[in-house]
C-alpha positions in Angstrom: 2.3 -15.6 -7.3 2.1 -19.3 -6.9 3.4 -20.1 -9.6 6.4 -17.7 -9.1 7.0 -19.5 -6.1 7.0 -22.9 -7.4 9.0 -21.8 -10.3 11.6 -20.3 -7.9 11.3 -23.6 -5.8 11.8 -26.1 -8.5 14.6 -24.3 -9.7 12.7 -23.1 -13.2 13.6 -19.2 -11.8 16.6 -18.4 -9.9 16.7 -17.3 -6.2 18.2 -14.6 -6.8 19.6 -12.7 -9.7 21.2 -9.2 -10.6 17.7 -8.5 -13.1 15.1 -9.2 -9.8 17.9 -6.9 -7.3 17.2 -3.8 -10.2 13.5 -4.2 -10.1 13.7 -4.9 -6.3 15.9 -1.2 -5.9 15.2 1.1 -8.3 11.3 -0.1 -10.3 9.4 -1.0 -7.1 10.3 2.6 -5.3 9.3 4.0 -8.6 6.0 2.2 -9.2 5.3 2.9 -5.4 5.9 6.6 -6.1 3.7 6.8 -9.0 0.5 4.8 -7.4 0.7 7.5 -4.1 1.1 10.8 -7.0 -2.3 9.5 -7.6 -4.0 10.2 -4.7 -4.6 13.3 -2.2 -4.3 12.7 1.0 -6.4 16.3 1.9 -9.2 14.7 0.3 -9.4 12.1 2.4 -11.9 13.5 5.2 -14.2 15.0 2.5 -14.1 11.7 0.5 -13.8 8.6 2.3 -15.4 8.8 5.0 -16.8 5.5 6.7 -13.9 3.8 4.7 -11.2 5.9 6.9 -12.9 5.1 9.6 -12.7 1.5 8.8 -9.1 1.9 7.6 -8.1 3.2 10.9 -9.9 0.2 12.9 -8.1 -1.9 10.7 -4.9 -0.3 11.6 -5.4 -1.1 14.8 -5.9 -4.4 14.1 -3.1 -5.2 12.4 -0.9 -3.9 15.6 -3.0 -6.3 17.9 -2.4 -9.4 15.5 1.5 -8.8 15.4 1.6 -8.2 19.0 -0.1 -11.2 19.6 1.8 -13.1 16.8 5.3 -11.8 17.9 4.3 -13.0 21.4 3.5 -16.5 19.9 6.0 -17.4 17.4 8.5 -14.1 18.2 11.6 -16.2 20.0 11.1 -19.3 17.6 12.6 -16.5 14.7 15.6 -15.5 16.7 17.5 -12.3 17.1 15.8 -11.5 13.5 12.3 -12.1 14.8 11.3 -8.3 15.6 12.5 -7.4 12.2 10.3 -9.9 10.8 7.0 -8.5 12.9 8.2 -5.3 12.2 8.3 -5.5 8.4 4.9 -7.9 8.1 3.5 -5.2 10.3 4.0 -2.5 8.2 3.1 -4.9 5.0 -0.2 -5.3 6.7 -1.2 -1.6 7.1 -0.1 -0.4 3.6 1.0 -2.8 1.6 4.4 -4.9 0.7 6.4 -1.5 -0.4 6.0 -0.4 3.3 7.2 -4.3 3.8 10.6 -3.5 1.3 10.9 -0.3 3.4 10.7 -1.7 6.7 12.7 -4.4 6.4 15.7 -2.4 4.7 15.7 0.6 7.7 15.8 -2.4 10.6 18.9 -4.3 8.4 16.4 -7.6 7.7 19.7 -8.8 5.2 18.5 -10.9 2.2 18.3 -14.4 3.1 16.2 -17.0 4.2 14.7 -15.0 6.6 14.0 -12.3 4.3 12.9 -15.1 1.8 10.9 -17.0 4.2 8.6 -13.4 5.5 8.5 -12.5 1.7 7.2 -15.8 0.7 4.4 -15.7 3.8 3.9 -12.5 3.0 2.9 -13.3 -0.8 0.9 -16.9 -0.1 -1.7 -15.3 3.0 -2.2 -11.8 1.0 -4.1 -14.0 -2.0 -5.7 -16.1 0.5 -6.9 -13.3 2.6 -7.9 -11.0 -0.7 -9.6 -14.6 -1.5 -11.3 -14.1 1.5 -12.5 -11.1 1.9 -14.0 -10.8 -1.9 -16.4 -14.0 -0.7 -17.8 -11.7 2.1 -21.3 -11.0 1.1 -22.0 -7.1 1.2 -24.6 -4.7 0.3 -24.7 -3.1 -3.1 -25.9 -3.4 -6.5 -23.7 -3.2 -9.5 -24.0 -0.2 -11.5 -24.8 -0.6 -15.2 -21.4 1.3 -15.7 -19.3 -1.1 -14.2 -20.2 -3.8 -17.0 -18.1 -2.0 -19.4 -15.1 -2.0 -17.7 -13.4 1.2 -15.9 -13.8 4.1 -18.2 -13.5 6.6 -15.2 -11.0 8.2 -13.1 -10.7 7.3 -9.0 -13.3 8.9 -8.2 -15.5 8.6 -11.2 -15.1 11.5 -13.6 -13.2 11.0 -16.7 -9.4 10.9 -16.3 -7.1 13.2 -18.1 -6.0 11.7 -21.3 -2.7 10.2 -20.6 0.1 11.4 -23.2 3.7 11.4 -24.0 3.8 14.6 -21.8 2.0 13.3 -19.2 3.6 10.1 -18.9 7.5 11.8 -18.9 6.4 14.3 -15.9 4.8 11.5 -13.9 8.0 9.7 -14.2 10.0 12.6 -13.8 8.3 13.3 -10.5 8.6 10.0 -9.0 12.1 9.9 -10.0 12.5 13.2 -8.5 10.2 11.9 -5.3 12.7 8.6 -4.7 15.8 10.5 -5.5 15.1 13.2 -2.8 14.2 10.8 -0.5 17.4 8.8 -0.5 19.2 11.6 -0.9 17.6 13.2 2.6 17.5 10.2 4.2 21.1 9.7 4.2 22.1 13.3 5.0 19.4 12.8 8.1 22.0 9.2 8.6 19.0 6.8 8.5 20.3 6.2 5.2 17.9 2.6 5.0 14.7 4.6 5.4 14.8 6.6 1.9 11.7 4.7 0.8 9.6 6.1 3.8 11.0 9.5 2.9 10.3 9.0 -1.1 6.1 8.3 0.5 6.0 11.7 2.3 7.3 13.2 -0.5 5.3 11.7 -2.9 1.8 12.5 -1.1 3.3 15.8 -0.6 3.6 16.0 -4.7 0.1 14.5 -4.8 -1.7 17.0 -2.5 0.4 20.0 -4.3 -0.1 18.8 -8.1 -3.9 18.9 -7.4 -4.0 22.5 -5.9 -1.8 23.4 -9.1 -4.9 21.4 -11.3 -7.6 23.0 -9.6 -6.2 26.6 -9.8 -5.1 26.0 -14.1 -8.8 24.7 -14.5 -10.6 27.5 -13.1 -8.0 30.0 -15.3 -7.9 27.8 -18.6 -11.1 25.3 -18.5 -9.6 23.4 -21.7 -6.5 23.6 -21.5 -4.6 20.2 -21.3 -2.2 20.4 -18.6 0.3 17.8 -18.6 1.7 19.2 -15.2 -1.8 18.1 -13.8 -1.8 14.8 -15.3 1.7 14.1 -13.8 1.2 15.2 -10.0 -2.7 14.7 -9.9 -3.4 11.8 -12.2 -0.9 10.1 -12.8 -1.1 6.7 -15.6 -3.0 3.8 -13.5 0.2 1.5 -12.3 -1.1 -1.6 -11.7 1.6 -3.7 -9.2 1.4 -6.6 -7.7 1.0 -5.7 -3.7 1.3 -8.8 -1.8 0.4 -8.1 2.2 0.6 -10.0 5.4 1.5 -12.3 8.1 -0.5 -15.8 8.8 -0.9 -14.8 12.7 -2.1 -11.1 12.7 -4.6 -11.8 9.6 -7.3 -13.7 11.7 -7.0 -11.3 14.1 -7.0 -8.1 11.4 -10.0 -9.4 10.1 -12.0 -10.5 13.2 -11.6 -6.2 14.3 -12.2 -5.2 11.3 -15.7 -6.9 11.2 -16.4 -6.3 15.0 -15.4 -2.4 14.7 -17.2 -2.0 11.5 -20.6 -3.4 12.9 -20.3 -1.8 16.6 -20.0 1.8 14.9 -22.2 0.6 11.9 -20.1 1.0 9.2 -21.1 -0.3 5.4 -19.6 -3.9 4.8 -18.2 -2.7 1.6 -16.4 -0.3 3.4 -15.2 -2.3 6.3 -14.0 -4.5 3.2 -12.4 -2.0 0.8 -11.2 -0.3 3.9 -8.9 -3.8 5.2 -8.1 -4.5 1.4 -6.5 -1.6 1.7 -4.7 -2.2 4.9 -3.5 -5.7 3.4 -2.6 -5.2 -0.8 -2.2 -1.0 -1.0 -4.5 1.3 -3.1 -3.9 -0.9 -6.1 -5.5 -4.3 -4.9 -8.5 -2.3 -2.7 -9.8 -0.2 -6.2 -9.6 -3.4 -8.4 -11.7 -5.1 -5.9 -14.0 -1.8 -6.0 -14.1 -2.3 -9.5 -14.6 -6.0 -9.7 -17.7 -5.5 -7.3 -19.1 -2.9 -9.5 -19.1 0.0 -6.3 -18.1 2.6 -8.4 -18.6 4.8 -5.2 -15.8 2.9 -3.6 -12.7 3.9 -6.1 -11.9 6.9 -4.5 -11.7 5.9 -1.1 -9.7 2.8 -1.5 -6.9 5.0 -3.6 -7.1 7.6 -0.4 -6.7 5.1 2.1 -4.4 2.8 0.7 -2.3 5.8 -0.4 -2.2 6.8 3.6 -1.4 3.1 4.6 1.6 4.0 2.6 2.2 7.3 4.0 2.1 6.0 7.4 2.6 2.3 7.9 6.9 2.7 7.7 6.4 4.7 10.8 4.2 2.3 12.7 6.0 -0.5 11.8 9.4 0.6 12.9 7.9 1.9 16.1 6.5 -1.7 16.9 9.8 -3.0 15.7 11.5 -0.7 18.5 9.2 -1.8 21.0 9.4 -5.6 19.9 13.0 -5.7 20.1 12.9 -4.2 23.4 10.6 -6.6 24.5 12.6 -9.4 23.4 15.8 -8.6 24.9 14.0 -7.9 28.4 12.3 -11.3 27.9 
């Protein structure tokens, strides 16, 4: 990412180009779509337990630190300045896609605004991940983890990805974003068909694994491609880049005091605000990386629910920012 930036800044990349638009409308919905087909959501309270907990304190965080960050630096942004909170806040609870989707439904237009929250956006989220990986927490490394990730999110051995398999997961996320612009702009909120794709998406997730569960206890051995596309999609590994300079002090700082008031793991206080701040992705390579194999499955539940959910928080603090700043 640093080097993307000093490319772009020393004129090696281009600002702006018709190739980057493409990726930036129609891939990164995609690749979002396919990460949350991964994970179900109505596992979560079964499965991740202290980690949700954590995720939700860290949640809360987040909405502090960009309160207390729009309140410092909010009028020095301009009229655009609650679009800018709005959009980092968002980034900060699920990830960057919630930051693309945030932006585009409060009309954050590309330019050096846009460009300047991006680039913050990009430069604190490997600083923070940076971080949060030195944190020392309990928990040895598992023989298994030496050898690299052989297993599934949660551990077991994931369905053999094939030609079958790797068509329906596309075809579903296709199917997830088209549907969601599609309803978004029949609902006129025509800017918010990302949030719609994530609702749709988890609601893909959560019925592709009911479907799985039901063909396994009917046909043990069968390969089901249908499975492999709604439950276990291929492992898309994107480059999430979370949050804002002022809220991330103040993110972590809750995170560590919630996690020890209700005496919560440190690895799950860690995955938990990894999750918050790069998105499922970034929180299970970090699981992986530490060797808590344990940890896998949580960090895809609860970074798939900061996408689920963090389009909706952020626009409401947008609404109430904006408010704000025009009583102010």
């Amino acid at each position: 990412m640093l080097l993307a930036l000093a490319a772009a800044a020393t004129g090696l990349l281009p600002t702006a180009s018709s190739a980057a638009d493409a990726i930036w409308t129609y891939l990164m919905p995609l690749s979002a779509s396919l990460i949350l087909l991964e994970g179900d959501l109505s596992q979560l309270l079964s499965s991740a337990g202290p980690t949700l907990v954590a995720f939700v304190i860290g949640a809360i965080g987040t909405v502090v630190g960009t309160t207390v960050a729009f309140w410092l630096v909010g009028p020095r942004l301009g009229p655009d300045g609650y679009k800018v909170a709005a959009s980092l806040c968002a980034s900060y609870i699920g990830g960057s896609v919630n930051f693309a989707a945030v932006s585009q439904a409060v009309g954050l237009a590309p330019g050096p605004v846009l460009a300047g929250a991006m680039t913050a956006d990009n430069c604190v989220m490997a600083l923070y991940i940076a971080t949060i990986m030195s944190i020392p927490a309990e928990g040895k490394k598992p023989a298994a983890a030496q050898h690299g990730s052989a297993s599934g999110p949660g551990g077991s051995i994931p369905t053999p990805v094939t030609g079958e398999s790797l068509a329906l997961s596309m075809a579903a996320a296709a199917l997830a974003c088209t549907l969601g612009n599609h309803l978004a702009a029949a609902a006129g909120v025509a800017s918010s068909g990302l949030a719609v794709m994530a609702v749709l998406s988890s609601g893909l997730a959560m019925l592709g694994s009911r479907l799985a569960a039901q063909f396994s206890r009917t046909k043990p051995q069968a390969d089901s491609a249908a499975a492999a596309a709604a439950a276990q999609s291929p492992p898309i590994h994107s480059s999430e880049q979370p949050p804002q300079q002022g809220a991330a002090p103040i993110h972590l700082g809750i995170c560590l005091a919630g996690g020890r008031l209700l005496r919560l793991p440190m690895k799950a206080v860690l995955i938990a605000s990894n999750a918050n701040v790069g998105g499922p992705a970034t929180a299970a390579a970090m699981a992986t990386s530490k060797g808590w194999q344990d940890m896998i499955q949580p960090a895809m539940l609860t970074g798939s629910l900061g996408y689920a959910i963090a389009n909706g928080i952020g626009l409401a603090m947008g609404q109430w920012m904006h408010s704000w700043h025009v009583f102010v």
